[in-house]
C-alpha positions in Angstrom: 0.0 0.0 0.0 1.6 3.4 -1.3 0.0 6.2 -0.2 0.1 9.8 1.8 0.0 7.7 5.2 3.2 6.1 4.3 4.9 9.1 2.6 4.6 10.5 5.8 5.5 8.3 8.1 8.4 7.9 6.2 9.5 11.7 6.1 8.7 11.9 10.2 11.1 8.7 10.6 13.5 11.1 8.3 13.4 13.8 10.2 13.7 12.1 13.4 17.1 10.2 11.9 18.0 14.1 10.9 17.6 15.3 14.0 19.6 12.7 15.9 22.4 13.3 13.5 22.6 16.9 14.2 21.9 16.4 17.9 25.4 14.0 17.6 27.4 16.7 16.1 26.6 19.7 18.0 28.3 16.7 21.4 30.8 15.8 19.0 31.6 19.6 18.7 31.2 20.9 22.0 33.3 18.0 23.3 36.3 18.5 21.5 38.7 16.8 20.9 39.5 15.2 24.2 36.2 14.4 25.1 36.5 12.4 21.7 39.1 11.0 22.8 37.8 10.1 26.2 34.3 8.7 24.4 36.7 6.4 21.5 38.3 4.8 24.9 35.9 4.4 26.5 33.8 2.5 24.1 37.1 0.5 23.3 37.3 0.0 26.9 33.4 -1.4 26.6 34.0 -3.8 23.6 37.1 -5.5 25.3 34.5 -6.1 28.3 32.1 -7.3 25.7 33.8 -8.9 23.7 35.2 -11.4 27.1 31.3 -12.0 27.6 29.8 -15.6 25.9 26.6 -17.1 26.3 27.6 -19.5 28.8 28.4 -16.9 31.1 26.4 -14.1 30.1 24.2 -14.2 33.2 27.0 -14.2 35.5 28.1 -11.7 34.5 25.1 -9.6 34.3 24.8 -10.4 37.3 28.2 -9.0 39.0 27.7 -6.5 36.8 24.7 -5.3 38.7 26.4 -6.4 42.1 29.2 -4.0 41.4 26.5 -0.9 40.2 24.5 -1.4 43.7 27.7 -1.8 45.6 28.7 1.5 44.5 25.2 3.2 44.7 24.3 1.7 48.3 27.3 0.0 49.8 29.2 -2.8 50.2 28.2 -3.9 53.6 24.9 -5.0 54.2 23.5 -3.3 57.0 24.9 0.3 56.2 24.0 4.2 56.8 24.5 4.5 52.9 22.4 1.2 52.4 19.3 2.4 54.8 19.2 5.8 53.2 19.0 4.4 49.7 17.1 2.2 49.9 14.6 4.6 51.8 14.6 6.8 49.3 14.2 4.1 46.7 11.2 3.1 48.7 10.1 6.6 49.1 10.2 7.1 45.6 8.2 4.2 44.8 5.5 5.2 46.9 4.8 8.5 45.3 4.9 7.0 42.1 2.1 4.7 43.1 0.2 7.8 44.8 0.1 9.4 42.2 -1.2 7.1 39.9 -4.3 5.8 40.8 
């Protein structure tokens, strides 16, 4: 089926892909050249990780992976004043969200 619908939807996918590209230059500008730098290593950095990563062992290390992220945002130890305060707030948070929609 060709019609206006699809011409459309095609130019709005178009301009959203346009868009996106300019959005990436004006970082890729302001950045500079060693924030380029910085962004090349670490994506290099990302793809060795990545690339260590098989499907035998992908939930493993998923897993540590998300071990290590809450570690850092809540603390190591279990029963913690960094632990108790996030995780308040986490619960805190969840709360208003289900306040406020009914």
């Amino acid at each position: 089926m060709t019609g206006e619908g699809t011409l459309a939807s095609w130019g709005n996918a178009l301009t959203v892909v346009a868009a996106c590209g300019v959005v990436g230059a004006f970082i890729d500008f302001y950045i500079g050249k060693p924030g380029q730098q910085r962004v090349r290593d670490w994506l290099q950095a990302w793809r060795v990780r990545l690339s260590d990563v098989r499907w035998g062992n992908l939930g493993r290390e998923e897993a540590a992976f998300a071990v290590k992220v809450m570690d850092g945002l809540f603390g190591r130890r279990l029963f913690s004043v960094k632990r108790v305060i996030g995780v308040a707030l986490v619960a805190i948070v969840i709360l208003l969200i289900f306040i406020m929609i009914p």
